[in-house]
Phi, psi and omega in degrees: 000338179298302203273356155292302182322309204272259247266001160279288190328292194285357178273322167321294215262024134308297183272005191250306194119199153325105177220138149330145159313287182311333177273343165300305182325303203272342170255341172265352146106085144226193162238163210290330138352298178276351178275321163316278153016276181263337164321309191299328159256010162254003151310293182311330200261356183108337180274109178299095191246137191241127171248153195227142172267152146006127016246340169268057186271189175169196145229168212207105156338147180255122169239149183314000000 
């Protein structure tokens, strides 16, 4: 179920672009704990995701 998630979670933020935690939380129906989370792993996993703090902040693909 994780690994649908991580890999829902990087297609929102392909196609969307810049999107809040809270609005990942509210679209994959977790809470934002976990999206800090699976943001982290997919850091981890190698995959570039760029974060901005609050409040017009978000997170984002990193692109080349």
């Amino acid at each position: 179920m994780r690994a649908d998630r991580l890999l829902s979670l990087l297609m929102l933020l392909q196609a969307r672009g810049k999107v809040t935690a809270r609005a990942l939380a509210r679209e994959l129906h977790v809470s934002e704990r976990t999206i800090y989370r699976d943001i982290d792993a997919l850091s981890l996993a190698g995959v570039p995701v760029y974060g901005e703090p609050a409040p017009e902040g978000g997170y984002a693909p990193v692109s080349y």
